[in-house]
C-alpha positions in Angstrom: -69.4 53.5 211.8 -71.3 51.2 213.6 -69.4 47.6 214.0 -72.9 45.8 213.6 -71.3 42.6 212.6 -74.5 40.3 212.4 -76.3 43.0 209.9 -76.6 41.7 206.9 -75.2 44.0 204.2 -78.2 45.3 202.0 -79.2 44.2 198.3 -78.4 47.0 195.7 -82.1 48.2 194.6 -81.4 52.3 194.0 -85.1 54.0 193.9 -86.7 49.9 195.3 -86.6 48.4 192.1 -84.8 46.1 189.8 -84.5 47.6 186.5 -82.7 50.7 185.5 -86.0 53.6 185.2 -86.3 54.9 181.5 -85.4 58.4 182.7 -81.9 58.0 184.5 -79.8 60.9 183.8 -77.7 60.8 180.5 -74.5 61.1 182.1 -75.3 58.2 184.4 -75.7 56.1 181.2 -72.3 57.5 179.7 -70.7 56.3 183.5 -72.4 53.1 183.0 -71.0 52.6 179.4 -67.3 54.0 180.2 -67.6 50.9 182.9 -69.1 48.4 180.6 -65.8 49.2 178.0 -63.4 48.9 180.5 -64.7 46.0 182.6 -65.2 43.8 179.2 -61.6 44.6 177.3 -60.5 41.7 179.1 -63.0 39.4 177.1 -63.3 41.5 174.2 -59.7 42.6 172.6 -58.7 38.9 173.2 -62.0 38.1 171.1 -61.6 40.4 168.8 -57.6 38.8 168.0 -59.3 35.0 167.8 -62.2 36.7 165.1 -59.0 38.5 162.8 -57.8 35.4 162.2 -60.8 34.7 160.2 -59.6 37.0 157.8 -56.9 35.3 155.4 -55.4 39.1 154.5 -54.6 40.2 158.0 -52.9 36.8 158.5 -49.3 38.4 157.9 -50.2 41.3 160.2 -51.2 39.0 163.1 -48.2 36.4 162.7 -46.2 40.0 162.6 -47.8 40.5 166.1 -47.2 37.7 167.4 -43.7 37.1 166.8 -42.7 40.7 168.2 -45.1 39.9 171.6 -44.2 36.6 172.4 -40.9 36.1 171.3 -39.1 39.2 170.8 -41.1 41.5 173.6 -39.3 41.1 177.3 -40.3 44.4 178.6 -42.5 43.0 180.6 -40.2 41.0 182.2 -37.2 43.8 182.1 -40.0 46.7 183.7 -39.3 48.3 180.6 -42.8 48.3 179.3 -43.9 51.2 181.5 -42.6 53.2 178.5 -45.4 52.2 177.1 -47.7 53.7 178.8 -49.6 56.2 176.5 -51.0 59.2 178.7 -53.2 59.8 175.1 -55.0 56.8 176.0 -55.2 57.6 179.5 -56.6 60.6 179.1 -59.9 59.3 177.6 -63.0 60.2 179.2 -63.9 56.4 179.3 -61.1 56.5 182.8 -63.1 59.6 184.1 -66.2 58.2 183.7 -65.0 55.0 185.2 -64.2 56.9 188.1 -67.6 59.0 188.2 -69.2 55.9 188.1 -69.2 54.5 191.9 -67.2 57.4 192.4 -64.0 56.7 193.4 -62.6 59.1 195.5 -59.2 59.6 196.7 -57.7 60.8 200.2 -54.2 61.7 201.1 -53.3 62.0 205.2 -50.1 63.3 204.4 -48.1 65.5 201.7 -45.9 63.1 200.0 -42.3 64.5 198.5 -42.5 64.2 194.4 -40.1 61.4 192.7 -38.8 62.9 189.9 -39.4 66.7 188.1 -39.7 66.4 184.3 -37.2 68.9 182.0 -37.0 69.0 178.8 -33.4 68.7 177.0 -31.0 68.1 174.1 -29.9 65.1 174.1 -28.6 62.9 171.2 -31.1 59.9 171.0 -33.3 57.6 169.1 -36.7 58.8 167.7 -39.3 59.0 170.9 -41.4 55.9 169.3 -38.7 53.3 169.6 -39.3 53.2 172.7 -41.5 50.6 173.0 -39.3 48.6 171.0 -37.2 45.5 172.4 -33.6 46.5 172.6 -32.9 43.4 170.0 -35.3 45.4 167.7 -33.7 48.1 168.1 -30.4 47.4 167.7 -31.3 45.1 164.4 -33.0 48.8 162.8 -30.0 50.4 163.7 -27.9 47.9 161.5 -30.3 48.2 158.6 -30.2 52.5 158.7 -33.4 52.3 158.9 -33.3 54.7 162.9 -30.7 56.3 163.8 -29.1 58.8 166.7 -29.3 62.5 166.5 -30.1 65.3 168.8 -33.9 66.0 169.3 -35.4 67.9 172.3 -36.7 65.5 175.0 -38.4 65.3 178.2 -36.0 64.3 180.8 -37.3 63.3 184.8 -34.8 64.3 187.3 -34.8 62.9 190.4 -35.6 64.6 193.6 -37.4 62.4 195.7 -37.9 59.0 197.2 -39.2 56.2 195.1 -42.8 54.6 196.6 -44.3 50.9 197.2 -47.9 52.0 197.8 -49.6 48.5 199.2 -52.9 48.4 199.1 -55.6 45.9 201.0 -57.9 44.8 199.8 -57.8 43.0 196.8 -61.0 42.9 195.9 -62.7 40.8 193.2 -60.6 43.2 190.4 -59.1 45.8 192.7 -61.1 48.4 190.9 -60.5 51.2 193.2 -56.9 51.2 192.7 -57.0 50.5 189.0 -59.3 53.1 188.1 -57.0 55.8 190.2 -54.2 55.0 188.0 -56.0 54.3 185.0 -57.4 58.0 184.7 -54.5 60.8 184.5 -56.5 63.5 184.4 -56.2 66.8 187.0 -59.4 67.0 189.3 -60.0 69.7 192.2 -58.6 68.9 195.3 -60.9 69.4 198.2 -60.9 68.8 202.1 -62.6 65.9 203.9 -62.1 66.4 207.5 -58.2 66.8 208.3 -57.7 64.7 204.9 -57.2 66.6 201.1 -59.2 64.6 198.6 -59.6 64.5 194.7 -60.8 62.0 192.6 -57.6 62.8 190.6 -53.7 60.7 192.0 -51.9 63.0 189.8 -53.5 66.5 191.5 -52.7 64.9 194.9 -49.5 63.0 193.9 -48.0 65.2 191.3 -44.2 64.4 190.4 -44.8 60.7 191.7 -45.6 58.6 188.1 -47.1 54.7 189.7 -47.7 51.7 187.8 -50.0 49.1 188.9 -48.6 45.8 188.7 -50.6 42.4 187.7 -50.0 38.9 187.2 -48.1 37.5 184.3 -51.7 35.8 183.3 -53.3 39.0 181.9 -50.2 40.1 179.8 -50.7 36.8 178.1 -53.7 37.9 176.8 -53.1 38.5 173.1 -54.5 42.8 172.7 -55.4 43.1 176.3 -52.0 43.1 177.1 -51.1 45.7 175.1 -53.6 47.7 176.3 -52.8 47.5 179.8 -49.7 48.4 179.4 -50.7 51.4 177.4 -52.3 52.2 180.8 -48.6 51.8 182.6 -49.7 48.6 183.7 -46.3 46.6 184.9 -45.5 43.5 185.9 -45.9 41.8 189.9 -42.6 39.8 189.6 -38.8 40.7 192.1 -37.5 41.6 188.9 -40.0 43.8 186.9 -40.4 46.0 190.3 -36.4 46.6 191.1 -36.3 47.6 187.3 -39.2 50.3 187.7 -37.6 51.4 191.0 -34.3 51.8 189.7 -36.1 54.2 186.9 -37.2 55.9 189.9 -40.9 55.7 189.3 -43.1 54.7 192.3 -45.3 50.5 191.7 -49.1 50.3 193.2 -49.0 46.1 194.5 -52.3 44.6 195.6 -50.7 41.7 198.3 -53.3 39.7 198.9 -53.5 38.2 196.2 -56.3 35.5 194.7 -56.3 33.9 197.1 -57.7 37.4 199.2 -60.2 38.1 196.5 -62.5 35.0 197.3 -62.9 37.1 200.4 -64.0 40.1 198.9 -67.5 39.4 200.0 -70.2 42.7 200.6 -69.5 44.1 204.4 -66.2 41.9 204.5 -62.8 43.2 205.8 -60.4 40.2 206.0 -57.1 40.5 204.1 -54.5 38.2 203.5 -50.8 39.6 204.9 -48.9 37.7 207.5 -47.2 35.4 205.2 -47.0 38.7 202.4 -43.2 40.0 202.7 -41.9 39.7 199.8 -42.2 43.6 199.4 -40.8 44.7 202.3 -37.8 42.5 201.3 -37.3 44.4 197.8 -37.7 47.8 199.4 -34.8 46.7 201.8 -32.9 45.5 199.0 -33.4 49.3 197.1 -32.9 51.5 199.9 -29.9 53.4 200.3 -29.1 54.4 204.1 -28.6 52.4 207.3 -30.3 54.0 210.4 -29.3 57.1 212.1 -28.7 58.1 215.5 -31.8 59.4 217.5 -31.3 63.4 216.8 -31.6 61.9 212.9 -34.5 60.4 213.5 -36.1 63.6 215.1 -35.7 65.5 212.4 -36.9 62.7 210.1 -40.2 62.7 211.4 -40.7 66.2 211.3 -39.7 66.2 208.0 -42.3 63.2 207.2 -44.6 65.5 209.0 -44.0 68.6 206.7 -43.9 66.6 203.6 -40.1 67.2 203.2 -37.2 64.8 201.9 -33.4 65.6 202.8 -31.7 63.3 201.0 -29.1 63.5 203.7 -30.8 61.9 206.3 -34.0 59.9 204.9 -34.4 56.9 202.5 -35.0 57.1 199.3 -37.4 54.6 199.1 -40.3 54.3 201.6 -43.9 52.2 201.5 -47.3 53.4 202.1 -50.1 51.7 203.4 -53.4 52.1 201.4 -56.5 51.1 202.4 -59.5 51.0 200.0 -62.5 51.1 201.4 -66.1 50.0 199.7 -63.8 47.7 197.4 -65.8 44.6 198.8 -68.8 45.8 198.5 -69.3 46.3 194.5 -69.9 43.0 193.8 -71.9 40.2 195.6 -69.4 37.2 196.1 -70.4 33.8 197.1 -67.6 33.0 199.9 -66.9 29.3 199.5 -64.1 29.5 201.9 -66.6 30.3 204.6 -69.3 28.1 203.7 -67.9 25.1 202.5 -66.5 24.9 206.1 -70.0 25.6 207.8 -71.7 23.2 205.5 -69.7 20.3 205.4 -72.6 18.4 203.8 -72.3 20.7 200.8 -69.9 18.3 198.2 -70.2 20.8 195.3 -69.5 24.0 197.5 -66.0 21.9 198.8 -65.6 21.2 194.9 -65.8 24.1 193.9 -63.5 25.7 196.7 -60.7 22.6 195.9 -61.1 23.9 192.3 -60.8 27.8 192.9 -57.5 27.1 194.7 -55.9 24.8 192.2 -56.2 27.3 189.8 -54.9 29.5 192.1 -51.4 27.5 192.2 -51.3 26.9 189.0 -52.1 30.3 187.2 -51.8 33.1 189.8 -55.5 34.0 189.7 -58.8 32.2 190.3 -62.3 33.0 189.7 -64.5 34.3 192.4 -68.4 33.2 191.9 -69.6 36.9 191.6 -73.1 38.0 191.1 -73.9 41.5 190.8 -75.9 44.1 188.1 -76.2 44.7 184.6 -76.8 48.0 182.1 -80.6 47.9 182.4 -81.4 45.8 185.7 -79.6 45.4 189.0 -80.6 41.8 190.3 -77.8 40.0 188.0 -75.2 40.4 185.9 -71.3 41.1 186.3 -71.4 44.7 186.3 -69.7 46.1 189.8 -72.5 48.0 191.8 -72.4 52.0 191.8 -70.7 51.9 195.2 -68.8 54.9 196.5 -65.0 54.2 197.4 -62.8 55.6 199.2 -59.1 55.2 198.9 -57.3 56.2 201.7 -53.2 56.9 201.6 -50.8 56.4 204.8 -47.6 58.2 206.5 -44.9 56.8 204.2 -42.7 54.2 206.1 -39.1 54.8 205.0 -36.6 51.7 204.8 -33.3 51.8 206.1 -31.0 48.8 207.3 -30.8 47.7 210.6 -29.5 46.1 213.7 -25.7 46.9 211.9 -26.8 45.7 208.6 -24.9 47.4 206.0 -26.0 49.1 202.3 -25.4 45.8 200.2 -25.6 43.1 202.9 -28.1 40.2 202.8 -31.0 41.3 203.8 -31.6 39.5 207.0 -35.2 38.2 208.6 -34.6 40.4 211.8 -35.0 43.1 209.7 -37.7 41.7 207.3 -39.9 40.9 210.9 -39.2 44.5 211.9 -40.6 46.3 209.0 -43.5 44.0 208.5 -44.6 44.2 212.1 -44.1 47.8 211.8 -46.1 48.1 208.3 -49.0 46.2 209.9 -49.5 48.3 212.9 -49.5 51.1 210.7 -52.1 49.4 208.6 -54.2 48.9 211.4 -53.6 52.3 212.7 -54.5 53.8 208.9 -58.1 51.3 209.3 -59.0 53.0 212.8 -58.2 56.7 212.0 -60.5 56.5 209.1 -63.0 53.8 209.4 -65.6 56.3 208.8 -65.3 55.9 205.2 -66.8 52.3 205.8 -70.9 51.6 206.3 -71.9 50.6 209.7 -72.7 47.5 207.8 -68.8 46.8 207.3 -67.1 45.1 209.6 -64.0 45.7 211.6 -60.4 44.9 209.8 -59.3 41.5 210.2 -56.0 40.2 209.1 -56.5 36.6 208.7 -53.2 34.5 207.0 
């Protein structure tokens, strides 16, 4: 990569031109339209709940709905609602096709230990649907007869791993890189790409480690969308939601940066938003489950790490990887109004703007970029992202274990919460340099900026 930092990063014309040629190749169309669905649910399924209620006869369906999301539903809340993640759903080609679409592709530096192996027993339990029902629910059908306990055969995860925070940069104007890894839970062929293995598949390069992306509370408000999200094993972003998912020993996928780092997700841009993000590195001290060893330990930690081994003996079982995702700026063309409404101070509605964009960042937890990118049929406007490759690129896992005499159960102090963070950004920035070829000598260099 070159770090040409006054290029400007090219417009998006594939084959000079701004309209989509009659001839493009069916299964480009098909990648097109698998993006189109995905990228709109957010504005459709919430649409398409506001147009049922024009329908007098659904009315007790939809007051039905309602009750049971808003008022008797706390999954979300409890971290339960990753068992609702339908891998039926997620197996649609619509995820692959998403994927095939920029493409992105995946990369692994280093053979991670699985989580948990699945086994199927008999056990005496509720049917497997009830599930996704509140306990309340639950425990209110139970009274009535109408479900009740026997033994069934079920699929039981044993643990045999560490638990992962994978903590990815940067956020992007969606963070559709990550999303569309985890959305798709299909097996793809693993392949090499220097001294990395690649896939466009987490689960082949990952197996026995089940993630869930988390979100803001703000999209699983969303009457539809938010069940469909969760059907995807979408979770979450709150202290609470993320101990509960770790304590079920599955593995959480948090974007750090935040809105506030997605008004920076301009083409060719690198700058994230982490020196005031440790909230996670808090949690992960709060979860883990050994204080530091002696040096000899530590020796045969890092070869372990090395080998893609776990002793449970000796190592964590919780440990956070950096992921880096390159390209992630670069699908959409975002007008930075952080960076221009301080260059052009004479500009009133570029500082309104900005002044609006970050009050609705206090107050809801997102805000709205000014994006400008293609459409089905022409690529000079519209909000489609651009057919950008990305590459998502995973780090050594950094295990956690107290420190400086902190015990198992203490307060989890700021010497420690310094270390770890200090430690998790050089690591970062190590991550960025061994494998900034995967950005376009148009990108420039990693900056971290708050």
């Amino acid at each position: 990569m070159n770090n040409i930092n006054s290029s400007k990063y090219p417009d998006y014309l594939p084959n000079n031109n701004n309209f989509s040629p009659i001839n493009t190749p069916i299964h480009k169309r098909i990648e097109t339209f698998c993006t189109l669905i995905h990228t709109s649910s957010i504005i459709l399924l919430p649409s398409l709940y506001f147009y049922l209620w024009t329908k007098i006869k659904l009315w007790p369906i939809l007051i039905i709905y309602v009750i049971y999301s808003y008022l008797l539903d706390n999954t979300t809340i409890t971290g339960d609602s990753i068992f609702r993640e339908s891998f039926k759903i997620k197996n649609l080609f619509i995820y692959k096709g998403f994927i095939d679409y920029f493409p992105i592709i995946t990369h692994r530096t280093i053979k991670l230990p699985p989580s948990i192996k699945i086994i199927s027993k008999k056990l005496k339990c509720l049917p497997e649907w009830t599930k996704f029902l509140p306990k309340s629910v639950k425990k209110l059908l139970k009274i009535l007869r109408i479900i009740n306990e026997r033994e069934r055969i079920v699929n039981y995860e044993e643990h045999i791993g560490p638990r992962y925070m994978f903590v990815c940069h940067p956020h992007g104007v969606i963070s559709f890189g990550i999303t569309g890894l985890l959305c798709w839970n299909g097996i793809d062929k693993i392949f090499q790409t220097g001294k990395l293995k690649s896939s466009k598949s987490f689960k082949s390069l990952f197996n026995g480690i089940p993630c869930h992306l988390l979100t803001l509370s703000a999209q699983l408000i969303l009457p539809f969308y938010r069940d469909y999200i969760m059907s995807l094993g979408v979770g979450l972003v709150t202290k609470k939601s993320i101990l509960s998912i770790l304590q079920k020993w599955h593995s959480v996928a948090i974007v750090v940066g935040g809105a506030h780092e997605s008004l920076l997700a301009k083409p060719g841009m690198n700058k994230i938003v982490l020196n005031k993000r440790k909230g996670f590195i808090k949690i992960a001290l709060e979860s883990c489950n050994l204080e530091e060893g002696n040096d000899g330990d530590n020796n045969i930690i890092n070869d372990n790490i090395q080998n893609g081994k776990w002793d449970e003996k000796l190592m964590s079982d919780i440990a956070i990887v950096p992921v880096y995702v390159y390209g992630e700026n670069n699908i959409h063309n975002v007008y930075n109004t952080t960076e221009h409404s301080i260059k052009s101070k004479q500009s009133r509605i570029l500082r309104f703007f900005l002044k609006f964009q970050l009050i609705l960042k206090k107050f809801t937890g997102f805000t709205l970029p000014l994006v400008n990118s293609r459409s089905i049929f022409n690529y000079d406007f519209g909000l489609l992202p651009y057919r950008r490759k990305i590459d998502i690129v995973f780090g050594e896992p950094i295990y956690i274990y107290r420190k400086f005499g902190n015990k198992v159960g203490d307060k989890v102090t700021n010497e420690e919460i310094e270390f770890y963070h200090k430690l998790y950004k050089d690591r970062l920035i190590e991550l960025w340099e061994r494998n900034k070829s995967f950005a376009t000598e148009w990108d420039e260099p990693l900056q971290i900026v708050e």
